[in-house]
C-alpha positions in Angstrom: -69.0 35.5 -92.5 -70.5 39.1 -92.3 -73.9 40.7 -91.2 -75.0 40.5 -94.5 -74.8 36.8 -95.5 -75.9 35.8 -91.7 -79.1 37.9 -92.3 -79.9 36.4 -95.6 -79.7 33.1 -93.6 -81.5 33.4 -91.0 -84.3 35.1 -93.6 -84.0 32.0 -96.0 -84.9 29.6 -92.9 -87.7 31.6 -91.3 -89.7 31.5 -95.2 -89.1 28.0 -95.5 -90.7 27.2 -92.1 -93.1 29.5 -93.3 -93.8 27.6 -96.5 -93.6 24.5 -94.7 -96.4 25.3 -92.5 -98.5 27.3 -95.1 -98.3 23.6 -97.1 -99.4 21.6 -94.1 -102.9 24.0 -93.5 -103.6 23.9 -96.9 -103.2 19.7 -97.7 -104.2 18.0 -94.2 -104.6 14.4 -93.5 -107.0 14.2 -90.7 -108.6 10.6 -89.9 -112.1 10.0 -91.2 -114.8 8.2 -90.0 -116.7 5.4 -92.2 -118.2 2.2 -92.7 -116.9 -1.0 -94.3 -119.5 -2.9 -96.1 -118.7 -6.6 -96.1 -120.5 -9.5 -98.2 -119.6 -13.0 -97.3 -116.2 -11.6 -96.1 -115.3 -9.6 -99.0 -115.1 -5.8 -98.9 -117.2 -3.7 -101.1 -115.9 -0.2 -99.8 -116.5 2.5 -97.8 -119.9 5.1 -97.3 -120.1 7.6 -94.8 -123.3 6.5 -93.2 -124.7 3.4 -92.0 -128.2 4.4 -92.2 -127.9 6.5 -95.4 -127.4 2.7 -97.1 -129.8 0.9 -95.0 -132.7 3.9 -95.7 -131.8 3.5 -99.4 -132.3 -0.2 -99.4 -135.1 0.3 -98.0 -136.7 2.5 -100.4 -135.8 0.9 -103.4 -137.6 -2.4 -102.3 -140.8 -1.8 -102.4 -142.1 -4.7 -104.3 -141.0 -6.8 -101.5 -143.3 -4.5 -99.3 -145.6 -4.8 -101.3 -145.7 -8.7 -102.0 -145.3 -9.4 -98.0 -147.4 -6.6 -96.4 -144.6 -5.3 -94.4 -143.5 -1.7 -94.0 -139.4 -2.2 -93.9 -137.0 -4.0 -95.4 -133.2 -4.6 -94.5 -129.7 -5.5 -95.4 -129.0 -9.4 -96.1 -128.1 -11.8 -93.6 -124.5 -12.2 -95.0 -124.0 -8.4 -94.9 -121.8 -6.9 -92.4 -121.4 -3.2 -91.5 -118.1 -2.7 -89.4 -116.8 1.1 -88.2 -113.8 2.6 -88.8 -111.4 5.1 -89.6 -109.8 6.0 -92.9 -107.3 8.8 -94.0 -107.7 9.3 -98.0 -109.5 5.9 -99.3 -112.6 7.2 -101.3 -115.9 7.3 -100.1 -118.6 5.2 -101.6 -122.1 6.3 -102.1 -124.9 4.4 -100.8 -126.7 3.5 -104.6 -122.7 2.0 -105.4 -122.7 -0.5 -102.6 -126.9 -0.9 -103.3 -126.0 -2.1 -106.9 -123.5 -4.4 -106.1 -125.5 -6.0 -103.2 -128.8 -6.1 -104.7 -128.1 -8.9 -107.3 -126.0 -11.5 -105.3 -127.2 -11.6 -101.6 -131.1 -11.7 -100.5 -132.9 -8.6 -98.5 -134.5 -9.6 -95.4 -137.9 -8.9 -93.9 -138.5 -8.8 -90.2 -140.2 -12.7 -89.0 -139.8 -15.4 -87.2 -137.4 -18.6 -88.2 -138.3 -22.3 -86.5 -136.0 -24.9 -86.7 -137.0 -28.4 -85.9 -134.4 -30.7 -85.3 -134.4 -34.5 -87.0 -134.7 -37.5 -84.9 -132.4 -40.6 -85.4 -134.1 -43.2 -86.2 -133.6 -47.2 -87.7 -134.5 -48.1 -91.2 -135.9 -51.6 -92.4 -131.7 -52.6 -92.4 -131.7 -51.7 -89.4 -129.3 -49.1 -89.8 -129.7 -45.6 -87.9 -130.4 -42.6 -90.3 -129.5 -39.1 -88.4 -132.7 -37.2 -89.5 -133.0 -33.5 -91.5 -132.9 -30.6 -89.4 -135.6 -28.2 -91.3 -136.0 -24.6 -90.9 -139.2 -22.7 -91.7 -140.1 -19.0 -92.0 -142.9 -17.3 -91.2 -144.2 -13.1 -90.8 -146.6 -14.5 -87.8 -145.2 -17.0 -85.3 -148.9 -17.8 -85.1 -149.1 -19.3 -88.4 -146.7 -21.9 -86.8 -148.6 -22.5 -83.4 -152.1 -22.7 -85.5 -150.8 -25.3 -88.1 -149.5 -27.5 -85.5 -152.9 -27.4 -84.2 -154.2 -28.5 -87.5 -151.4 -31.4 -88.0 -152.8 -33.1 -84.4 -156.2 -32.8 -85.4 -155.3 -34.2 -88.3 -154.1 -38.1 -86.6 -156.5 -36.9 -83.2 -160.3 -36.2 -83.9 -161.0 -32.6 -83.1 -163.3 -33.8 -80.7 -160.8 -35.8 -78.6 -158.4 -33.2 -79.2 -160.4 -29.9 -78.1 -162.0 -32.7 -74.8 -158.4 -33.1 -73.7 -157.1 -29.3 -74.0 -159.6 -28.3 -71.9 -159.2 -30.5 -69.6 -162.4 -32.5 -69.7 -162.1 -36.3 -70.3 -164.4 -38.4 -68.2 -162.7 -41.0 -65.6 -163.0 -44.0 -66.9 -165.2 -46.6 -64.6 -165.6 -50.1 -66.6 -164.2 -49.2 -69.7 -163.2 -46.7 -71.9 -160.0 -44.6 -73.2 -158.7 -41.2 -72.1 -155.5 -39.3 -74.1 -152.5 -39.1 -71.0 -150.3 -37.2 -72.7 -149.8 -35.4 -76.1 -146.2 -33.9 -77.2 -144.2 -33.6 -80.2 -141.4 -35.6 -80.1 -138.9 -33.4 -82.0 -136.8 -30.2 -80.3 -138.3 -27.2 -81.4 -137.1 -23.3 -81.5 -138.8 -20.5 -82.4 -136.9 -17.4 -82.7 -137.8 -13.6 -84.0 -135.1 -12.5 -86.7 -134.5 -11.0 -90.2 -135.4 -13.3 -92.6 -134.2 -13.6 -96.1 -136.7 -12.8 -98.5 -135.3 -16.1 -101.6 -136.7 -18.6 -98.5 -140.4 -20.1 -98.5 -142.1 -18.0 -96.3 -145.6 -19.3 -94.8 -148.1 -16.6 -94.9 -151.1 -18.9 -93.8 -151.7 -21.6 -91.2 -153.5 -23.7 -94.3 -150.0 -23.9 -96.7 -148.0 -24.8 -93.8 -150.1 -27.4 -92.8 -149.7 -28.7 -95.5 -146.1 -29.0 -95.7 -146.4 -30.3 -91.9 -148.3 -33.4 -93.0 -147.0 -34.0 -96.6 -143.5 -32.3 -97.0 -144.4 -30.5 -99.8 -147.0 -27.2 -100.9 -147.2 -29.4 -104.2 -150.8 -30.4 -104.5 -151.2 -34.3 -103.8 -152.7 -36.4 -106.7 -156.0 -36.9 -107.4 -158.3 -39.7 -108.1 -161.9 -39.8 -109.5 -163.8 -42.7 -107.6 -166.0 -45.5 -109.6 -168.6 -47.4 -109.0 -168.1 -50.1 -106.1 -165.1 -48.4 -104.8 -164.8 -48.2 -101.2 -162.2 -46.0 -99.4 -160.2 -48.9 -98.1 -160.1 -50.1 -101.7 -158.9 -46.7 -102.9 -156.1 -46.2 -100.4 -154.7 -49.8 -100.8 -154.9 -49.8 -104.5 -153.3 -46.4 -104.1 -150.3 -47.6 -101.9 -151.6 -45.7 -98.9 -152.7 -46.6 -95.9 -156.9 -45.8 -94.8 -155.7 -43.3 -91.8 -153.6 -41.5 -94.6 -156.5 -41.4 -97.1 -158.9 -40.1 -94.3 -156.0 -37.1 -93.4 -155.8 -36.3 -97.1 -159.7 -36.3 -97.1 -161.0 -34.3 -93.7 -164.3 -34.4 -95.3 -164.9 -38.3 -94.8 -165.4 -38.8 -90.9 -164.3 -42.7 -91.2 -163.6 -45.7 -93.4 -167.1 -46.8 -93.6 -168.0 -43.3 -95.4 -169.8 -43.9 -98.6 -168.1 -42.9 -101.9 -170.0 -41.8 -104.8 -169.1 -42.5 -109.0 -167.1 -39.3 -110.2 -166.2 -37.5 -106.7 -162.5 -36.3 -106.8 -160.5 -37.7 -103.7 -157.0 -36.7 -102.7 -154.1 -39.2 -103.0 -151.4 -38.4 -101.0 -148.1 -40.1 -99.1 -147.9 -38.5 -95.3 -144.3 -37.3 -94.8 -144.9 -35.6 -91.3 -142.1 -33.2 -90.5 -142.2 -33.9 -86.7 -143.4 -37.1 -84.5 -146.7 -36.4 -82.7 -146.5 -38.2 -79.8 -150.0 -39.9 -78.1 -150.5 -41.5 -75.2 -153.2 -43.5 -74.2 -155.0 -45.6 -70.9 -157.7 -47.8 -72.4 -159.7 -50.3 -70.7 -161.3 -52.5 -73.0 -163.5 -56.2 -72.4 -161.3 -58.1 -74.9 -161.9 -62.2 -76.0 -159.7 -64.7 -75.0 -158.9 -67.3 -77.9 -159.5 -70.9 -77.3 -156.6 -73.3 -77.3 -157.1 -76.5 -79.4 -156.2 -79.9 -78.4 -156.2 -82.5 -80.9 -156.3 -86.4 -80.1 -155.1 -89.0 -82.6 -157.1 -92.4 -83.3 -155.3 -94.6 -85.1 -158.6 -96.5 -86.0 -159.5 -93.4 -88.2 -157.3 -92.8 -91.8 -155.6 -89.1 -92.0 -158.1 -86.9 -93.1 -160.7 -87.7 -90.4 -161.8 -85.1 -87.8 -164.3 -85.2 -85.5 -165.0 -82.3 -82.5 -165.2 -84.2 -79.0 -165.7 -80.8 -77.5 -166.7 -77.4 -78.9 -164.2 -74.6 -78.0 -165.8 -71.6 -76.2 -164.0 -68.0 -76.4 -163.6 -65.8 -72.9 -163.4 -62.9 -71.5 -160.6 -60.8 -70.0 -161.1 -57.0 -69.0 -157.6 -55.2 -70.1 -156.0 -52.5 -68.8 -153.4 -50.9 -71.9 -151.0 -48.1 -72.3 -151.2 -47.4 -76.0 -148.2 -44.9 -78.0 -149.5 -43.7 -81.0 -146.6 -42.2 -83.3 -148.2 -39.8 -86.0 -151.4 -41.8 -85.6 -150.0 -45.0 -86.4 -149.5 -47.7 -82.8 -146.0 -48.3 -82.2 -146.1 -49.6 -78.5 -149.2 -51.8 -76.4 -148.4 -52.7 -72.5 -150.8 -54.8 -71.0 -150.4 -53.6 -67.3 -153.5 -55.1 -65.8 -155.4 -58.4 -66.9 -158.9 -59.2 -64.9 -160.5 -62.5 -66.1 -164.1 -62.2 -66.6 -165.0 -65.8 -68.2 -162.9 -68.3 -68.6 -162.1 -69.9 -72.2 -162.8 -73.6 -72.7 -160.5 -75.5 -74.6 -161.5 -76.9 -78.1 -160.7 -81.0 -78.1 -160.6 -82.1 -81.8 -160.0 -85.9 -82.7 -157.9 -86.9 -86.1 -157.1 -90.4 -87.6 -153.9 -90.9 -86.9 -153.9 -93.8 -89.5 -150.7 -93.4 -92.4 -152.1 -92.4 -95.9 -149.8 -92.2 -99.1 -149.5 -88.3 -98.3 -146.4 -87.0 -99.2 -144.6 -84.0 -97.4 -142.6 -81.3 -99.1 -141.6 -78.3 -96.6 -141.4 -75.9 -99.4 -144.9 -76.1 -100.6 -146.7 -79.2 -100.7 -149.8 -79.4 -101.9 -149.5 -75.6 -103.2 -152.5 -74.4 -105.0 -154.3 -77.5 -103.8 -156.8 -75.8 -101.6 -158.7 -72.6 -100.7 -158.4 -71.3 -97.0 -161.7 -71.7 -95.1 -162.7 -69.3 -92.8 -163.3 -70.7 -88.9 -160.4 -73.3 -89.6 -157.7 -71.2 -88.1 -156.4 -70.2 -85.0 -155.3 -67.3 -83.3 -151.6 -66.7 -83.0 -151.3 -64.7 -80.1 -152.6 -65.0 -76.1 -154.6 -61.3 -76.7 -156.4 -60.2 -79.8 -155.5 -56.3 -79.8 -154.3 -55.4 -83.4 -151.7 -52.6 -83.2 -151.3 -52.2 -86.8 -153.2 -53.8 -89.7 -151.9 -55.5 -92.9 -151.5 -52.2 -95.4 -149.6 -49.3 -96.7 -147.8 -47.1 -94.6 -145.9 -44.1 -96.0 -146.1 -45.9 -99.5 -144.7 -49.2 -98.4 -146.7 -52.5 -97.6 -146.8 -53.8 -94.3 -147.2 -57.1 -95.3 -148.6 -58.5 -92.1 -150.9 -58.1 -88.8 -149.0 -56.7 -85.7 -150.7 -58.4 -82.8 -149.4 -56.6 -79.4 -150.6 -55.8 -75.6 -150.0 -59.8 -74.8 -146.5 -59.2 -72.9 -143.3 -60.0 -73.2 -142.6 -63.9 -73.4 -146.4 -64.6 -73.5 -147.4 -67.7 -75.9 -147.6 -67.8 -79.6 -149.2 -70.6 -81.2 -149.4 -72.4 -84.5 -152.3 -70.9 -86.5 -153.5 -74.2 -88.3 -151.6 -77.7 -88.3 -148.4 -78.2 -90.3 -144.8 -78.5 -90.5 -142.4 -75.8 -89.4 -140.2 -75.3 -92.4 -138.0 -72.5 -90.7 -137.2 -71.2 -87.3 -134.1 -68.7 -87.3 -133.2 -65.2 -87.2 -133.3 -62.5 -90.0 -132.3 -58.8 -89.4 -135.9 -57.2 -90.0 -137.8 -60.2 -88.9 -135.8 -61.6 -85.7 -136.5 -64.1 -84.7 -138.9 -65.9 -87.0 -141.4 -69.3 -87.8 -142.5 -69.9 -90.7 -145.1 -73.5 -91.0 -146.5 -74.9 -94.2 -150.1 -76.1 -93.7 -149.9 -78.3 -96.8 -152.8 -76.9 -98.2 -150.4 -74.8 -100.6 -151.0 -71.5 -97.4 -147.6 -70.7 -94.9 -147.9 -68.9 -91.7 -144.8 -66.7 -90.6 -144.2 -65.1 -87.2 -141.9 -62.5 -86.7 -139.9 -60.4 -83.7 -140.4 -63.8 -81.2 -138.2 -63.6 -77.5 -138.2 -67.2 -78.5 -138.6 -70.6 -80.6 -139.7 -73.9 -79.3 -139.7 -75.5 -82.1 -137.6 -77.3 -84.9 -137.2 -77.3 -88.4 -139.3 -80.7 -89.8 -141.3 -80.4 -86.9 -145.1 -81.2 -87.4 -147.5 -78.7 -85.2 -151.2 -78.8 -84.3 -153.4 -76.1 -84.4 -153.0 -73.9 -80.8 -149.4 -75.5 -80.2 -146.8 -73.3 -78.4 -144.2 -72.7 -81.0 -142.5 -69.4 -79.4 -142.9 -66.2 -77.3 -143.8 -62.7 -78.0 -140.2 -60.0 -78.5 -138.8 -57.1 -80.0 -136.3 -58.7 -81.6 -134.9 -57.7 -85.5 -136.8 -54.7 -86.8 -139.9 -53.7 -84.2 -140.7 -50.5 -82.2 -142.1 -52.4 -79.7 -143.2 -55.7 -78.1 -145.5 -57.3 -80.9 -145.7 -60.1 -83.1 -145.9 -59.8 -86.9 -147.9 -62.4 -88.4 -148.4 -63.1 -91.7 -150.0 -65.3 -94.8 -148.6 -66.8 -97.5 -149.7 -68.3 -101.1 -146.8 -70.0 -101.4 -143.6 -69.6 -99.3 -143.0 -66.2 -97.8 -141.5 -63.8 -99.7 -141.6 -66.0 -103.0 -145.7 -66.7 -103.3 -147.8 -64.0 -102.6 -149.1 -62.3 -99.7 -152.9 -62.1 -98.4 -154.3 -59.7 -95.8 -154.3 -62.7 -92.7 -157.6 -61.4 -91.4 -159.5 -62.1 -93.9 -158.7 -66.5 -92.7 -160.5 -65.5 -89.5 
């Protein structure tokens, strides 16, 4: 090889490392900075800046500004912004990634998000029912803490309310009542956080009150009142029970409030979306029901009935803890009893002398006579009514919840008569039901126990069971009840209206 041919060599190589390197200066690959914009996990591209996107979002929304009175808005919930570093993939501008976000995922306002977690709890089966967890948004976390406010005063008087906040409620000496305790019994956060604008957000403590009480913004229904109307009229006839009509209607102080012909009232079903939680001490002077004994003569025909002694009520002074569950009594413990007067016993002779009267333990005599007032006697060994015969939440509570007399304490026939059933059902428990041949049946519900038989006759004031919890019952109570009719088949009356 000569001089020549090595030169040209050596001349060819050096240009082509020349060329070599004059390509790579002009065509680089350096790595890029960027951000990947993701919705619900799915990549919409690159842009250069972060806040370029987030201050053109925020610029083009300013009907949500407007409508919520605040001065930013941000990127959705389900939008996620992650760093990295690209070579050659093209660059999106911010208006790109703006139009493909703007119509699928919700902008978010800065606010507050509470969650308050549902309570498990039993329905009339008996069956537990995991309750909703519900989540609320608000711009003020006061909204929140004002229409709570509202909701208690709303099953607590203002004044009893406002007394016990401030610490103020007398001792009691003889008797009286003072509020222990008052908590809600649900778990509650509250927690600051970009909310998304498509939610319900509560602007005022009034809306979400509201929804608090009735589960629902919608306005309730409405009723024009007639002549003769009273309010417990109107909230029964209404399916509703009078503490609901009175929370509907904060204008009307109490049930005995006159109504007037034409005056709009609100009609409306209380779905509180928490338990409100109060606790009472209460010392009340409370009468003690006679107990009846009756004598037979077998001189005198069935029919006759005489009074050898006139019964005469006492007096017991009663010390309570009450628990009040959205204004409604679910639990009475009598914890103290002091006897003030002593009842005396009523002695009633009957003839005891066989007539042609026929028996028939489902419904003898039905129809054949009206219920007279002063002829009955009272079920229970105390007289405190936890919760009267009514609508609650829209359904009837077709009895009188007698409680505050212990568990195991006495329960007694209400008039003579047969028992016709004594078993166990899974709402009722433990159960009695009597027919009083006079076409009326008494039931009594949730008993510890029975001490009676099926085709067993019963006087008036006879033991016939004991005061439980069993089958469907929040607390210690008995359920009783009045019947046209046998239960559940004839029709039902209010049982205080017998006494």
């Amino acid at each position: 090889m000569n001089s020549k041919v090595i030169l040209y060599i050596i001349i060819s190589f050096v240009i082509s490392i020349f060329l070599v390197v004059i390509d790579f200066t002009e065509n680089p690959k350096e790595p890029k900075e960027a951000y990947r914009i993701y919705l619900k996990g799915k990549s919409l591209g690159l842009i250069s800046s972060k806040e370029g996107l987030e201050k053109y979002i925020d610029k083009e929304q300013q009907h949500i500004k407007k409508k919520y009175g605040v001065d930013k808005v941000y990127v959705p919930d389900e939008l996620d912004i992650i760093k990295e570093v690209t070579f050659d993939e093209k660059i999106s501008t911010p208006k790109i990634i703006y139009e493909k976000v703007k119509d699928i995922s919700p902008f978010t306002i800065e606010g507050y998000e509470v969650t308050i977690k549902g309570l498990t709890k039993k329905n009339s089966d008996g069956k537990e029912i995991k309750g909703k967890t519900k989540d609320i948004y608000m711009l003020d976390d006061k909204v929140f803490k004002e229409a709570v406010e509202n909701t208690v005063k709303s099953f607590i008087t203002k004044e009893k309310y406002d007394i016990y906040k401030n610490d103020a409620q007398k001792e009691i000496k003889d008797t009286g009542s003072i509020i222990e305790n008052i908590y809600i019994k649900n778990k509650i956060s509250i927690k600051k956080k970009q909310i998304p604008v498509n939610q319900k957000i509560y602007l005022d403590n009034e809306e979400l009150t509201k929804f608090l009480l009735f589960g629902t913004t919608k306005d309730q229904q409405r009723y024009t009142v007639k002549d003769g109307d009273t309010i417990e009229d109107v909230a029964f006839n209404n399916k509703i029970s009078t503490e609901e009509f009175l929370v509907a209607n904060t204008s009307l102080k109490d049930k005995n409030s006159l109504l007037y012909s034409g005056q709009q009232v609100t009609i409306g079903i209380l779905q509180p979306q928490f338990d409100l939680i109060e606790e009472d001490h209460t010392v009340s002077d409370v009468e003690v029901n006679y107990t009846t004994e009756t004598k037979y003569d077998d001189s005198k025909n069935v029919g006759y009935t005489a009074v050898e002694q006139a019964g005469v009520k006492g007096k017991n002074r009663v010390t309570q803890k009450i628990q009040k569950v959205n204004g409604e009594t679910t639990n009475i413990v009598t914890v103290k009893t002091e006897q003030l007067s002593a009842a005396v016993k009523e002695i009633v002779v009957k003839g005891g002398k066989q007539s042609s009267y026929g028996d028939n333990y489902y419904g003898s005599g039905y129809g054949a006579a009206v219920a007279t007032k002063g002829e009955w006697g009272w079920p229970a060994s105390c007289s405190t009514v936890s919760s009267p015969f009514g609508y609650r939440w829209g359904v009837l509570h077709d009895g009188t919840d007698i409680a505050g007399c212990g568990y195991g304490s006495n329960i007694f026939a209400a008039k003579d008569g047969t028992v016709v059933t004594s078993s166990y059902k899974y709402d009722n428990g433990k159960y009695i039901i009597i027919d009083h041949h006079n076409g009326y049946f008494s039931l009594y519900a949730h008993l510890a126990s029975q001490s009676v038989r099926v085709g067993q006759n019963v006087s008036k004031g006879q033991v016939i069971g004991t005061m439980g919890r069993t089958g469907f019952a929040t607390g210690v109570h008995l359920h009783f009840s009045m019947w046209k009719g046998y239960p559940y088949r004839g029709r039902v009356y209010n049982a205080m209206s017998f006494y």
